[in-house]
C-alpha positions as CSV (number, residue, x, y, z in Angstrom):
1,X,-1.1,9.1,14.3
2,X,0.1,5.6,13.1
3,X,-2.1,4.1,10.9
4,X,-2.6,1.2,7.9
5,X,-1.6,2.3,4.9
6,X,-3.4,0.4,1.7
7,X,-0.9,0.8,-1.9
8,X,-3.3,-0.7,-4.9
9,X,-3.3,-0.4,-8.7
10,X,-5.5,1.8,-10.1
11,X,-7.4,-1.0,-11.5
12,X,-7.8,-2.5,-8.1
13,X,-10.4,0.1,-6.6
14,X,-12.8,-2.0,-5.7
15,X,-10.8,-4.6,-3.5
16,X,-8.8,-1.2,-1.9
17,X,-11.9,-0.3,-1.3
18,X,-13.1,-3.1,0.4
19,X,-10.2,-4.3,2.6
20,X,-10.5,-0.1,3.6
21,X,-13.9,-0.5,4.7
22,X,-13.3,-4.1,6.7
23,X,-10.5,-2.5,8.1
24,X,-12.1,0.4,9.5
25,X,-15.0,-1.7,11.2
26,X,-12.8,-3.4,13.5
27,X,-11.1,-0.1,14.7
28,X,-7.7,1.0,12.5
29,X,-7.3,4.0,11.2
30,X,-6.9,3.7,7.1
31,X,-4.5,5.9,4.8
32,X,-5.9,5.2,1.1
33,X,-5.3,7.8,-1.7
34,X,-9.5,6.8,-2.5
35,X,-10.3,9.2,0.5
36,X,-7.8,11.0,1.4
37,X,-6.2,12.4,-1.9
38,X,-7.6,15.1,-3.2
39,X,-7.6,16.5,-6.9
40,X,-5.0,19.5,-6.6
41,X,-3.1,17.5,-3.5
42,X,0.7,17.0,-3.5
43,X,0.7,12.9,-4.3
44,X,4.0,12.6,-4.0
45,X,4.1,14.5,-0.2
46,X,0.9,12.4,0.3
47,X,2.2,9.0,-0.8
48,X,5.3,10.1,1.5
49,X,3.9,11.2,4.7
50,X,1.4,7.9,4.7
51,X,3.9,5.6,4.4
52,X,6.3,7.3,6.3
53,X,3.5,7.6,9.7
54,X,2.4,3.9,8.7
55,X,2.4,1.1,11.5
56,X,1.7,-1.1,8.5
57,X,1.9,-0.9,4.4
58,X,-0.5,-3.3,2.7
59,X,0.6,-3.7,-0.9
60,X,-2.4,-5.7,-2.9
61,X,-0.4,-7.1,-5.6
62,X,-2.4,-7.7,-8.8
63,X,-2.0,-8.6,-13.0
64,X,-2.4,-4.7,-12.7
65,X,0.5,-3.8,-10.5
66,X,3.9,-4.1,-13.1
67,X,2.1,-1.3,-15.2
68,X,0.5,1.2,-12.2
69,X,3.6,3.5,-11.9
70,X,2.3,5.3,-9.2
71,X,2.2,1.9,-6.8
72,X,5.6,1.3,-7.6
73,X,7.1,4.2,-6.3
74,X,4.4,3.2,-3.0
75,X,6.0,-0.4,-3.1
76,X,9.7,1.2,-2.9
77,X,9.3,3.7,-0.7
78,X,7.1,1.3,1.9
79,X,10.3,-1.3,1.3
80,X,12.9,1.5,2.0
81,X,10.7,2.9,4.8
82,X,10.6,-0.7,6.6
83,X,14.6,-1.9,6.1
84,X,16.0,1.8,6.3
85,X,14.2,4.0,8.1
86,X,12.8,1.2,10.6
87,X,9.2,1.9,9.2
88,X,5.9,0.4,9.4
89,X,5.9,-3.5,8.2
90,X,5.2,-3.9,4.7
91,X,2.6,-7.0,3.9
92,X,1.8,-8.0,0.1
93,X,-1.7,-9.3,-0.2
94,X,-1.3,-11.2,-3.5
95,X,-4.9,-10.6,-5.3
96,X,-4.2,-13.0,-8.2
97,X,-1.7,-15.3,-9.3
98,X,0.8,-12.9,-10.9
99,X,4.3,-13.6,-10.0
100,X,5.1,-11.2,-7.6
101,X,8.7,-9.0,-7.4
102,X,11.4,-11.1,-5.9
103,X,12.1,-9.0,-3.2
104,X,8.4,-8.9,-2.0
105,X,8.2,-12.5,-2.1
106,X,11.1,-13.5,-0.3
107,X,10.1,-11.5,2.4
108,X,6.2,-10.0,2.3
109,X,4.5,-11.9,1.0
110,X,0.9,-13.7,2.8
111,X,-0.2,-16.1,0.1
């Protein structure tokens, strides 16, 4: 089932969270590791399958994103997912005023 999938920083919870929540009161279905990962779960497999089945990748880019390894490897499989696999569309939701990757802003990026 295609569905939004939301990448965030471990430090950036509380606004996953929250754009999960608003998301899921007006009707789409919402991959977030917050819910669906489980302590024991394959993350990698998870992280995989989600984006892989994703209509849409939202990547909330934060201060807290160069350093949260496990978004990264989110951010470049969502990218590769879109451009070579004809994926779900990748959208960066920039939470702060961090300078985003290159590549995101040139073309992902919703100020």
């Amino acid at each position: 089932m295609k569905h939004v999938f939301i990448s965030h920083a471990g430090r950036d919870t509380a606004e996953a969270q929250r754009l999960s929540d608003e998301l899921r009161n007006v009707g789409h279905d919402v991959q977030i590791d917050l819910r669906e990962l489980k302590l024991g779960d394959d993350t990698i497999q998870f992280m995989s399958d989600a984006i892989a089945d994703a209509h849409t990748v939202v990547i909330l880019f934060s201060k807290n994103t160069p350093k949260a390894k496990w978004q990264k490897l989110e951010i470049n499989a969502a990218v590769w997912n879109e451009t070579a696999q004809d994926g779900g569309k990748v959208i960066v939701l920039k939470l702060d005023d961090t300078p985003c990757l290159l590549y995101l802003v040139q073309n992902y990026t919703v100020p």
